[in-house]
N, C-alpha and C positions, 0 to 999 in steps of 0.2 A: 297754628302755623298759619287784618296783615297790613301791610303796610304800603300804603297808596305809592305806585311806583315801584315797589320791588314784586305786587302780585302778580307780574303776567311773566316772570322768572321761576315764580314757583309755586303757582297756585296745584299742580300735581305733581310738585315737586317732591314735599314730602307724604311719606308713608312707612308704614309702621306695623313693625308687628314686637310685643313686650313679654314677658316674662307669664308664662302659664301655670295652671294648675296640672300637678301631675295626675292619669290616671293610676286608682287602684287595679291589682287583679292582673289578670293575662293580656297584654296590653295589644295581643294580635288577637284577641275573641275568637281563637282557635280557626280565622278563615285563611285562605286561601294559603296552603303549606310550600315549602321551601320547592321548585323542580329539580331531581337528582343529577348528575352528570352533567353540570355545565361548569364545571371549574369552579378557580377562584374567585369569589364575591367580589364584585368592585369596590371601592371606596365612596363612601355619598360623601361630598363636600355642601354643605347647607352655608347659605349666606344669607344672613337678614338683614331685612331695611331699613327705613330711615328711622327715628326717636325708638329705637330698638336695641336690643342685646342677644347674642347669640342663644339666650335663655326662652326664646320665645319658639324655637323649635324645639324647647323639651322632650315634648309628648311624643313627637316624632323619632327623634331620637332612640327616645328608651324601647319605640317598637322595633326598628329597624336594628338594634343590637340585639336585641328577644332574636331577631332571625339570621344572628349571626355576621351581621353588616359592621365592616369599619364602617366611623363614621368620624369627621372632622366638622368642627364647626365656628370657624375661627371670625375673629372679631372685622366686621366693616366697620371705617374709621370714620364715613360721612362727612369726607371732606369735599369731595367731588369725581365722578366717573370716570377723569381720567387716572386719578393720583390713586382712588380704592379699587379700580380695575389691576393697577399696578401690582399691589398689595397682595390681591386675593390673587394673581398669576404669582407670582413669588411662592406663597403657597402651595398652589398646585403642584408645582415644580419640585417643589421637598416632597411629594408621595409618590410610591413608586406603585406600574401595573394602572391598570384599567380604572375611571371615574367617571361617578354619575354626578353632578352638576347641579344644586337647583338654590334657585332664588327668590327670594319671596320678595315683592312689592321693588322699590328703589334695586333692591339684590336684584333683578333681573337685567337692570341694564350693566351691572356692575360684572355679571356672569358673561353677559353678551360680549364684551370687551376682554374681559380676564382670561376665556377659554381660548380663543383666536391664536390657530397655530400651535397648539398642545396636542397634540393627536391620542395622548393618553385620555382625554375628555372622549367621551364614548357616546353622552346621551347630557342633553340641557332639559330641566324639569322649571316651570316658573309657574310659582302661585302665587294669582291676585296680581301680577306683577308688570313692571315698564317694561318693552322687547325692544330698543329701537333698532331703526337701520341705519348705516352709514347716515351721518350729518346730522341725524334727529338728536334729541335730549326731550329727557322728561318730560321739561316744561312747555314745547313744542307739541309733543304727544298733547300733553293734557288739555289743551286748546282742541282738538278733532271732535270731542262729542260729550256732549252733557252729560248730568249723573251725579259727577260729584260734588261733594260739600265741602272740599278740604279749603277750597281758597278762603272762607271764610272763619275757618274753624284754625287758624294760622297765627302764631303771636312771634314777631322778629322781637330776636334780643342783640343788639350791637356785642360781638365781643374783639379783645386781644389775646395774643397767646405769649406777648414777647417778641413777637419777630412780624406777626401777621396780625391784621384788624379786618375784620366784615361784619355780618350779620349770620345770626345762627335762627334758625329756624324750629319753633316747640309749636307744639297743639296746644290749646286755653284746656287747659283741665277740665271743665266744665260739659266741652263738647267732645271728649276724648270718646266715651261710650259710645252715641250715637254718630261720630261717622267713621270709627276704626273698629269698634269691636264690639255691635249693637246684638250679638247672639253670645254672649259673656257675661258673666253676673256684673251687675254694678259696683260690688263688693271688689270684684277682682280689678276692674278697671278703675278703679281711684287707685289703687297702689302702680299700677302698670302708667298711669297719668303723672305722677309724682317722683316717678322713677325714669322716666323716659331719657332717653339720650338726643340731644339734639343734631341735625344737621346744617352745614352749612350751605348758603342759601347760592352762594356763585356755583357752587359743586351742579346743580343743577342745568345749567346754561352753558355747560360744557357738551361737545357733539360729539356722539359717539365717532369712531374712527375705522370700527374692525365691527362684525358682526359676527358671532359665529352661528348664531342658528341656520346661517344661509348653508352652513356646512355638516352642520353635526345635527344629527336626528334629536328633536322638540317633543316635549309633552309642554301641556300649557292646563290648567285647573283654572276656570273659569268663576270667579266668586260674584253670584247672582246679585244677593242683595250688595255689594259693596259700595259704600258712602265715597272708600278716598280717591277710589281710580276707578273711572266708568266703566262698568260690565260690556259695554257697546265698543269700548277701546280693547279691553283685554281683548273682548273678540274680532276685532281689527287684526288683530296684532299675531292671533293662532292662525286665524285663518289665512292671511298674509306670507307666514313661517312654514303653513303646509303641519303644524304642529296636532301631536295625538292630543283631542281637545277633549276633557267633559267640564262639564258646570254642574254647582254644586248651592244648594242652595246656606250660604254661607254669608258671613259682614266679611270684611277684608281679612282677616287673620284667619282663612281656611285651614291653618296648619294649626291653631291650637283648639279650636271650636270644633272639626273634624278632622283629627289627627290618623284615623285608620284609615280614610280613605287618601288624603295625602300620603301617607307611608307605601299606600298602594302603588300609587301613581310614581313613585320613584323606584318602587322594585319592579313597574310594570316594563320600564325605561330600561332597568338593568337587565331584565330578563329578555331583550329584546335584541338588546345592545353588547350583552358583553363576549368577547369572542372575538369579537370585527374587528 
């Protein structure tokens, strides 16, 4: 993910999280059991981010069903935050009852926009991920503090679709490991490199419009080591929101390298949340 002139649009623009390995075995390691008498389970709606597939929160996934969680995890189109915010509201709006919300990487500002005015959204979960406020974007964020390595780890490809031309925005192969998913085998990450989905690079330079963490109760998972989006932004950005924060010593993709503690942190959200 560059190209002189379009980097200061998207040097943190993109992010990423791709297709994991599943665990074997009890995938909740028998900790912290379901609480009796709170009703019905919310819905988790998961959104991934940028050169990603909804496959990249498997792991989490398959725990959060292990405890009886609907769970939806529908595709972001990475076209840009106003038009995939749209998208993923649409969405929400087909399920009915109470939902927990969470977003990983680029998926955070797409959630921050998507929820706004759903009142069924109950709790927003963001791992590794963009939170902006009214008028911010990405690529704006990603300017406030050093860390990352993604502006140079960047390869624009012009494309068409038939109707529309820009530029789409890939990681060089090469650099995928080391600044998205440097606690993953290397094995895993050349297929996850190969397979990636691109983003488009305007989708970035779009300003958020709606917030809703300003309204609905935040967890935010803080990924220490992280290459694409500065650990010193994410925590800008929790502690800004008032958000239930830990950090984790994790690369960017906290949800497939620690997938139990992530699983946590969204049931720690419903358990909090749901009822209100």
């Amino acid at each position: 993910m560059v190209r002189a002139g379009a980097v200061s649009l998207s040097l943190a623009a993109a992010v990423c999280a791709t297709a994991p390995a599943m665990a074997g075995g009890d995938p909740s390691g028998g900790r912290n059991p379901e609480p009796t008498g709170r009703g019905t389970k919310p819905t988790v709606v998961l959104v991934h981010g940028a050169f990603a597939d909804a496959s990249g929160w498997n792991a989490v996934v398959e725990r959060l069903q292990h405890r009886g969680y609907p769970v939806v995890a529908p595709p972001n189109p990475l076209r840009g935050v106003l038009s995939d915010s749209a998208y993923v509201a649409s969405v929400l709006k087909s399920i009915k009852g109470p939902i927990v919300l969470a977003g990983h990487s680029y998926g955070g500002a797409v959630i921050s926009q998507a929820a706004a005015g759903n009142a069924n959204v109950k709790a927003l979960v963001y791992v590794s991920a963009f939170m902006p406020d009214v008028g911010e974007n990405p690529a704006t964020l990603s300017t406030k503090f050093t860390g990352s390595d993604l502006g140079t780890a960047l390869r624009p490809v012009p494309y068409t679709d038939g109707t529309n031309s820009g530029t789409d925005l890939y990681i060089q192969n090469e650099k995928f490991h080391s600044v998205f998913a440097a606690d993953l085998p290397e094995a895993q990450t050349r297929v996850m490199a190969v397979e990636q989905r691109p983003v488009a690079q305007a989708g970035f330079a779009q300003n958020a419009t709606k917030a809703a963490w300003r309204t609905i109760p935040s967890w935010f998972i803080v990924a220490k080591n992280d290459k694409a989006i500065a650990p010193d932004l994410e925590r800008f950005e929790a502690k800004r929101a008032k958000s239930h924060t830990v950090e984790v010593d994790s690369s960017h993709v906290a949800m497939m390298s620690q997938p139990d503690l992530v699983a946590d942190k969204i049931r720690d959200a419903a358990h909090a949340t749901v009822g209100k």
